[in-house]
C-alpha positions as CSV (number, residue, x, y, z in Angstrom):
1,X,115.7,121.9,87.2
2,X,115.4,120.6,83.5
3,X,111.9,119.3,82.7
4,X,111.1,117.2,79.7
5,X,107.7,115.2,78.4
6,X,107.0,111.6,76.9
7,X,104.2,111.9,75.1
8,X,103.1,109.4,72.1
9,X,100.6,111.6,70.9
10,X,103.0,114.5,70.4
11,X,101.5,116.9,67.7
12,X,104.6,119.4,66.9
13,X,108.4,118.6,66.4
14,X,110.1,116.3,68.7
15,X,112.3,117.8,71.1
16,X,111.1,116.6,74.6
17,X,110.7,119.7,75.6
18,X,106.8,120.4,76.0
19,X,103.8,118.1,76.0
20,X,103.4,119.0,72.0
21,X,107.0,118.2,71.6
22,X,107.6,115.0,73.8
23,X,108.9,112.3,73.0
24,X,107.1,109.7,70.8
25,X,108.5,106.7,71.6
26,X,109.5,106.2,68.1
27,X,111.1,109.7,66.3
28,X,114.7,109.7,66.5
29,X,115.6,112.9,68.7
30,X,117.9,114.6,70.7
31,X,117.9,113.0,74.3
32,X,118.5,114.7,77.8
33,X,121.9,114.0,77.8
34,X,123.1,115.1,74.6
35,X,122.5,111.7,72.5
36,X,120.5,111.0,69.3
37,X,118.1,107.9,69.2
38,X,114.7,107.0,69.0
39,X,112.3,108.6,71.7
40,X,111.6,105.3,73.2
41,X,110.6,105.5,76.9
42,X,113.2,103.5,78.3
43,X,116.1,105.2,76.3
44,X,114.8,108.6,77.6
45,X,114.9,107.3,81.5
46,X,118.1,105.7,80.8
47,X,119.3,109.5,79.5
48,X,118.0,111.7,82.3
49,X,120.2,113.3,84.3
50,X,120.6,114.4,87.8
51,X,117.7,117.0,88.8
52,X,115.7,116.1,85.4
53,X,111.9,115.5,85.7
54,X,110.5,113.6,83.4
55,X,106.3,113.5,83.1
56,X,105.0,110.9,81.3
57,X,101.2,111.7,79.2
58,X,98.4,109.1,79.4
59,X,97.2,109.0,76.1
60,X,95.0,106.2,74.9
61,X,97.4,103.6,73.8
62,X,99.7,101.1,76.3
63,X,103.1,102.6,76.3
64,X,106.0,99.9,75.4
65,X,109.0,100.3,77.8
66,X,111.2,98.8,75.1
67,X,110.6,95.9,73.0
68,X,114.5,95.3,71.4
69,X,116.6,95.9,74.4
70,X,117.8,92.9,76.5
71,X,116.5,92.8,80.6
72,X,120.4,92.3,81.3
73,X,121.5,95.5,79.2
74,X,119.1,97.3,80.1
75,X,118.9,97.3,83.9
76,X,119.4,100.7,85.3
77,X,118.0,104.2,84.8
78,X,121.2,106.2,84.2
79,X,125.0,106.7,84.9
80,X,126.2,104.7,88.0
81,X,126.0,105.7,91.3
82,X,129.5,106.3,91.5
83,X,129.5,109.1,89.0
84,X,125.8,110.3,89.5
85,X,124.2,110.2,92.4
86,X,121.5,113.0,92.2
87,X,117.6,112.7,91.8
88,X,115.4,112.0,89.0
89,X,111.8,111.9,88.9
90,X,109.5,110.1,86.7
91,X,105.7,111.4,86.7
92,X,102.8,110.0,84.9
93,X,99.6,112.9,84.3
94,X,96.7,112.9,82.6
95,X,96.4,116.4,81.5
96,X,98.1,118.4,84.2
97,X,100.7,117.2,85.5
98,X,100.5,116.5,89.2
99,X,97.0,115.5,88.3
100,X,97.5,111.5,89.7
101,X,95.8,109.9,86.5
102,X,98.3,107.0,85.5
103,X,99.7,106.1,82.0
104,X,99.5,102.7,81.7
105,X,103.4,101.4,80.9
106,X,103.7,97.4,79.4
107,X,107.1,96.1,80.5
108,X,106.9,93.1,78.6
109,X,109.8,91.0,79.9
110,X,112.1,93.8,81.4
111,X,113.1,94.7,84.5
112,X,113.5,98.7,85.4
113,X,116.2,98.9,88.2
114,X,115.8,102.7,89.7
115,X,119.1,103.4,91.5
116,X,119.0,107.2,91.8
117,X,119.0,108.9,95.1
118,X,116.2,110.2,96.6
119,X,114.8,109.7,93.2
120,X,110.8,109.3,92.6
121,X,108.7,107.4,90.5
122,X,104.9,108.8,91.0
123,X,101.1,107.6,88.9
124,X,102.3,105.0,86.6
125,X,100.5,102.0,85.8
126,X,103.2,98.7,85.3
127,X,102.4,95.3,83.9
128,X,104.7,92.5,82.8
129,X,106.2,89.3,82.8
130,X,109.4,89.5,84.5
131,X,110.8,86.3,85.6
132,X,113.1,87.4,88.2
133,X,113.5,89.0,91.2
134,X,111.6,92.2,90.7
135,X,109.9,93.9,87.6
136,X,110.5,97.3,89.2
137,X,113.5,97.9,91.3
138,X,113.6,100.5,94.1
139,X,117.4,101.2,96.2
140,X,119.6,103.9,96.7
141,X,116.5,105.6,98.5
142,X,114.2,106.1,96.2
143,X,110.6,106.3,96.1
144,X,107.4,104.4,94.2
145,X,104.3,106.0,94.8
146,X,101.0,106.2,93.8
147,X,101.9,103.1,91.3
148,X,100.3,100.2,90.3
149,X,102.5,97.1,89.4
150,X,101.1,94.0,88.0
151,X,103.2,91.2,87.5
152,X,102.2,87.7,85.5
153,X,105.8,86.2,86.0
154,X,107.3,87.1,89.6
155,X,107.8,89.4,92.2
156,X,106.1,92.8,91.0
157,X,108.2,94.8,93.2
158,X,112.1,94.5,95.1
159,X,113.2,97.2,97.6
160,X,116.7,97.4,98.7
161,X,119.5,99.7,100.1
162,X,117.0,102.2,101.7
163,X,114.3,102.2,98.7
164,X,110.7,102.8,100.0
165,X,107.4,102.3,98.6
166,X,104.3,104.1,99.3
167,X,100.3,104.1,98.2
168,X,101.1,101.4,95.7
169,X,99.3,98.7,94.8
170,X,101.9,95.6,94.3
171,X,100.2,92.2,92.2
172,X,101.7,89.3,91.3
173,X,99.2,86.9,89.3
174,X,101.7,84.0,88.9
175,X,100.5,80.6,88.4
176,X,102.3,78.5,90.8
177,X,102.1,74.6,90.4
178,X,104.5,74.2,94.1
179,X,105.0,77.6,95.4
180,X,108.0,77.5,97.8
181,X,111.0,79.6,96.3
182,X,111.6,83.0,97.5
183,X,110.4,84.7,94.2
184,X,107.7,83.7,94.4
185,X,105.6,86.4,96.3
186,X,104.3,90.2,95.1
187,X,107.5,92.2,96.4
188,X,111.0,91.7,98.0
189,X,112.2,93.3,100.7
190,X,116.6,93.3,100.6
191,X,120.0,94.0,102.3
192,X,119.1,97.2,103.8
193,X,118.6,98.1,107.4
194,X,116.2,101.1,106.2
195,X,113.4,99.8,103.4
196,X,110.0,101.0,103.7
197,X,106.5,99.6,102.3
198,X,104.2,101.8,103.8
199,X,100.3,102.1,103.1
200,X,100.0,99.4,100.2
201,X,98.1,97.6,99.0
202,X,99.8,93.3,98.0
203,X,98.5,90.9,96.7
204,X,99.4,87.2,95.8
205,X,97.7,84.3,94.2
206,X,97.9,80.5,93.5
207,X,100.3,80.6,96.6
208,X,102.7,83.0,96.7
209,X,103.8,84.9,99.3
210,X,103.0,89.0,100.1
211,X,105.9,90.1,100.7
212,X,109.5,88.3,101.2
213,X,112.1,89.8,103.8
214,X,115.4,88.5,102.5
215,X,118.7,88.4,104.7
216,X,120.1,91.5,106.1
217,X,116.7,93.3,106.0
218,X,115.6,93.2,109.6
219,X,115.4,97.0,110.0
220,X,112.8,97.6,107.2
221,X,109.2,98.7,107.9
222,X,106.1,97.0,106.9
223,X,103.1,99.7,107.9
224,X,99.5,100.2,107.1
225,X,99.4,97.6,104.5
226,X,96.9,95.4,103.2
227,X,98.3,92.1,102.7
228,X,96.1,89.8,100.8
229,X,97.5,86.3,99.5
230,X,96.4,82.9,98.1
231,X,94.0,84.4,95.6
232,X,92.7,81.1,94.2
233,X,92.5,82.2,90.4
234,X,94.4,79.0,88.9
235,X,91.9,76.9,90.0
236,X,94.2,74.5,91.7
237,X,94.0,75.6,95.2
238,X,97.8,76.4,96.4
239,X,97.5,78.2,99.4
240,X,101.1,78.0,100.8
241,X,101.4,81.9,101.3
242,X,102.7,83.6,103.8
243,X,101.8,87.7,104.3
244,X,104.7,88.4,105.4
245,X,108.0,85.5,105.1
246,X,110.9,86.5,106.9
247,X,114.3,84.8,106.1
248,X,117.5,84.1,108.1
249,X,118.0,87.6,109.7
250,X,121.4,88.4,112.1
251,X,119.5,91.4,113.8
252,X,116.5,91.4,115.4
253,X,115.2,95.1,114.3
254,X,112.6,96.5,112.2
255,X,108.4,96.2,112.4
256,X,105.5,95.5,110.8
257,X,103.0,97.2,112.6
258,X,98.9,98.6,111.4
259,X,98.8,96.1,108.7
260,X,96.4,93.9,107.8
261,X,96.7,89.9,106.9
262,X,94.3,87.9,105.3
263,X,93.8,84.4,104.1
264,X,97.7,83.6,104.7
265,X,99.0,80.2,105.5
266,X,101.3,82.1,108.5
267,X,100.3,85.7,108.4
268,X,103.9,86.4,109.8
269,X,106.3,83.2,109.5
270,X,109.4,84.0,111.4
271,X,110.5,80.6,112.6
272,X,114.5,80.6,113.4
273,X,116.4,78.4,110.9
274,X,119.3,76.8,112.3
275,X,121.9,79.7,113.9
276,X,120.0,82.1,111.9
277,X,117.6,84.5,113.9
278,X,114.7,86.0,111.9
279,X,111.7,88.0,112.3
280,X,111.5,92.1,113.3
281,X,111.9,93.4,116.6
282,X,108.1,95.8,117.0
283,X,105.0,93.4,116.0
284,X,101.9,95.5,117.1
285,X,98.2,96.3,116.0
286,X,98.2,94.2,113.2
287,X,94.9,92.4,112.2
288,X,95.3,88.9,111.1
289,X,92.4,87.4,109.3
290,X,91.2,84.1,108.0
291,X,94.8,82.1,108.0
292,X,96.1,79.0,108.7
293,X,97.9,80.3,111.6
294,X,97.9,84.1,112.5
295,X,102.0,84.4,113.3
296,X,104.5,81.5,113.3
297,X,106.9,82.2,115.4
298,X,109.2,79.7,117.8
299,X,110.2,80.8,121.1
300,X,113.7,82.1,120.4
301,X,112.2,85.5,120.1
302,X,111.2,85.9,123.8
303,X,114.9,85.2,124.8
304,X,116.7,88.5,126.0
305,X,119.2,89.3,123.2
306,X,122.7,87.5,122.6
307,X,125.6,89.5,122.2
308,X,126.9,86.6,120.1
309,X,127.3,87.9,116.3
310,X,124.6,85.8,115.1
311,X,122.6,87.3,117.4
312,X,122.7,90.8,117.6
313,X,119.5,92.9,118.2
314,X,117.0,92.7,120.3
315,X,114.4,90.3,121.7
316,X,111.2,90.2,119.7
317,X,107.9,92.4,121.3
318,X,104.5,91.4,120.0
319,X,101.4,93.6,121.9
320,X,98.2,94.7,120.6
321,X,97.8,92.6,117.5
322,X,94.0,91.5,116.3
323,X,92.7,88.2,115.4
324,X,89.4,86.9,113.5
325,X,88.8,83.6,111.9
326,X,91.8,82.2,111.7
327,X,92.4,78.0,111.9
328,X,94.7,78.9,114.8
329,X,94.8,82.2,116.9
330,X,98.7,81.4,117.7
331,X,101.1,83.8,118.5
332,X,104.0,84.7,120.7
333,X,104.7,83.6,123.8
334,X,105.3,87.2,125.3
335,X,102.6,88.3,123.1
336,X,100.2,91.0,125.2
337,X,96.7,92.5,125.1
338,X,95.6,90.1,121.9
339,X,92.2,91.4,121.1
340,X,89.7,88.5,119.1
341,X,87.4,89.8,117.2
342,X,83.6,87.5,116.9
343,X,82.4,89.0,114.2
344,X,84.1,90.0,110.9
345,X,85.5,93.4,111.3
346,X,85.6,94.4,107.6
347,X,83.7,95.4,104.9
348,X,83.4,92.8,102.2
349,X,86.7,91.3,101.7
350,X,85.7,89.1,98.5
351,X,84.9,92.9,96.5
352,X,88.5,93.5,99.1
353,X,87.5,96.4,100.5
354,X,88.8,96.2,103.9
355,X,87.1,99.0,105.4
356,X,86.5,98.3,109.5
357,X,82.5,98.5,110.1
358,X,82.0,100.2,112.6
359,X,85.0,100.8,114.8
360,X,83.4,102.1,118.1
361,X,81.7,99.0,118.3
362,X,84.6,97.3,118.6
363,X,85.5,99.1,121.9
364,X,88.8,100.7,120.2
365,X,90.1,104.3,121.3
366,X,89.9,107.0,118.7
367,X,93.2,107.4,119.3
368,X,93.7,104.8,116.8
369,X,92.2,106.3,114.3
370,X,94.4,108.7,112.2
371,X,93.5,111.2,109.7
372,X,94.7,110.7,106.4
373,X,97.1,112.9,104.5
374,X,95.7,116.1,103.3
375,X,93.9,115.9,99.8
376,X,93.4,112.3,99.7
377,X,89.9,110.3,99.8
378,X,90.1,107.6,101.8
379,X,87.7,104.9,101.2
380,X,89.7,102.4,103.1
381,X,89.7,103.5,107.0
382,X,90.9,100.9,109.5
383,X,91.8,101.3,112.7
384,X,95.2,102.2,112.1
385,X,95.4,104.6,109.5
386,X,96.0,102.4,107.0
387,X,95.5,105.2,104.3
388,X,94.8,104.7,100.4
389,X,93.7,107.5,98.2
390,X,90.6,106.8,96.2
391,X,92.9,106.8,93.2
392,X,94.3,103.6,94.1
393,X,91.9,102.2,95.9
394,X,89.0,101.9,93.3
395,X,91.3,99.5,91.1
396,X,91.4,96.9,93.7
């Protein structure tokens, strides 16, 4: 499959071709799919084709993703999904590639919408201002990994129509005067039965929520996260937050299981609004920590399912979950085999490391402790193998 390289510090004539050659961000060149313009790093994405891999050089300076193009015009990665529907991968290196060091890409005020299938972006460093509903865009089944995204503005990440994110780390800084709107929060989850968040690390502040589970998302996953919300760096004390909000849902599927949720208002809020059921079907081994109320949830959900249309699915199953410190220890009414914890379980979450101390002494099978995936360090091990290579996990 063609391979090309961005590269600002290129040292030989432009072409793409090798690290000495890639593009520069600025020298007009020939682009992967036949066209001529500057070598900026969103015009090269937007030319790749299906199969290409692009790798994308650290090198000491912040890479621009492209100050003169407009967030509307500039939206997606390619040609449409109706004419190309193949992969693409976008890799950041140091000085091999494959190597996990992260170039460090400003977004300004764009928004990067990936829509190829089974596509991959791997080791890139985001920040940005985005306003709307997602700096970086994941659907059509594609893959973030191994990515940090740092937003100042809004949601750092959305997920939709089967997109999954993996051993990220997803930030939104916003300064919130009344948090309530459903942008505000550190990713969106959106109208697919099939997104996946998986072994992240989120974080919100001044208010915002973790992560927002829109209509029509019931089937998603949320596993072996660290959810961590209503970082007070404003000063002015919002802590409205939820880890994980779930909106009007029709289904009754999905999970958010091995997670943990700390210093939320509702560490899940799943209340049903009106006709509209919400909240996922599996809600197990989760550890909720110093909130307001551990899960919010009202009593619809321990109702054998209605074959009505509104409420399709199935009736909500809460076991197993953990509690420590929170205002109130609520949850289902069908919930079983809560476990309270007396002491606190983890680490040092102000430096937020969420390592467990100690796990046997908690009384917890080792079956509950799972190995991490082969060549990464973990420095975060909780009970549930929430994993995070050492890559990641030193930026928190």
């Amino acid at each position: 499959m063609p391979t090309y390289y961005y590269n600002e510090d290129a040292t030989t004539t432009v072409d793409g071709l090798s690290e000495a050659g890639g593009y520069d961000g600025s020298t007009t060149a020939t682009l992967p799919n036949g066209s001529s313009a500057a070598s900026r790093l969103s015009s090269v994405v937007n030319a790749l084709q299906s199969g290409d891999i692009l790798y994308v050089k650290k090198t000491s300076g912040e890479i621009t993703w492209h100050a003169s193009v407009s967030t509307a015009s500039h939206s997606t990665d390619g040609p449409t999904r109706a004419t190309d529907v193949g992969p693409v991968d976008v890799i950041g290196y140091g000085t091999t590639p494959g190597d996990g060091v992260r170039p460090n890409v400003n977004m300004g005020s764009k928004v990067w919408k990936f829509r190829r299938a089974a596509g991959m972006i791997q080791s890139i460093n985001f920040t940005g201002s985005y306003t709307n509903a997602g700096m970086i865009e994941i659907n059509d089944g594609a893959l973030i990994t191994q990515c940090r995204i740092e937003s100042s503005a809004g949601p750092a990440l959305l997920i939709s129509d089967e997109g999954k994110a993996d051993r990220c780390e997803l930030i939104n800084t916003e300064s919130l005067a009344n948090p309530s709107g459903s942008g505000e929060c550190a990713v969106i989850m959106y109208a697919s039965d099939n997104n996946h968040i998986t072994n992240c690390y989120v974080e919100s502040r001044n208010g915002a929520h973790g992560i927002f589970v829109r209509r029509r998302s019931g089937a998603g996953e949320i596993k072996g996260c660290i959810i961590n919300v209503n970082l007070d760096v404003d000063g002015a004390g919002n802590s409205n937050g939820h880890g994980i909000e779930y909106e009007s849902l029709a289904y009754g599927r999905g999970s958010a299981m091995n997670n943990i949720i700390h210093n939320a208002s509702a560490g899940i809020q799943a209340n049903r609004s009106g006709s509209d059921d919400r909240g996922p079907q599996t809600l197990c081994h989760n550890i909720f920590s110093s909130c307001s109320k551990a899960i919010d949830g009202d009593s619809f959900y321990n109702q054998p399912a209605n074959t009505s249309e509104s409420r399709i699915g199935n009736p909500m199953r809460s076991y197993s979950n953990f509690f420590y410190a929170n205002t109130s220890n609520s949850f289902l009414n069908n919930e079983t085999d809560p476990t309270f914890f007396t002491s606190d379980p983890f680490v040092n979450v102000t430096t937020k490391d969420f390592t467990i101390k100690q796990p046997n002494d908690f009384g917890f099978a080792t079956s509950f402790l799972q190995a991490g995936a082969s060549g990464d360090t973990i420095t975060r091990n909780s009970l549930f193998g929430i994993q995070v290579p050492g890559e990641i996990a030193r930026s928190f």
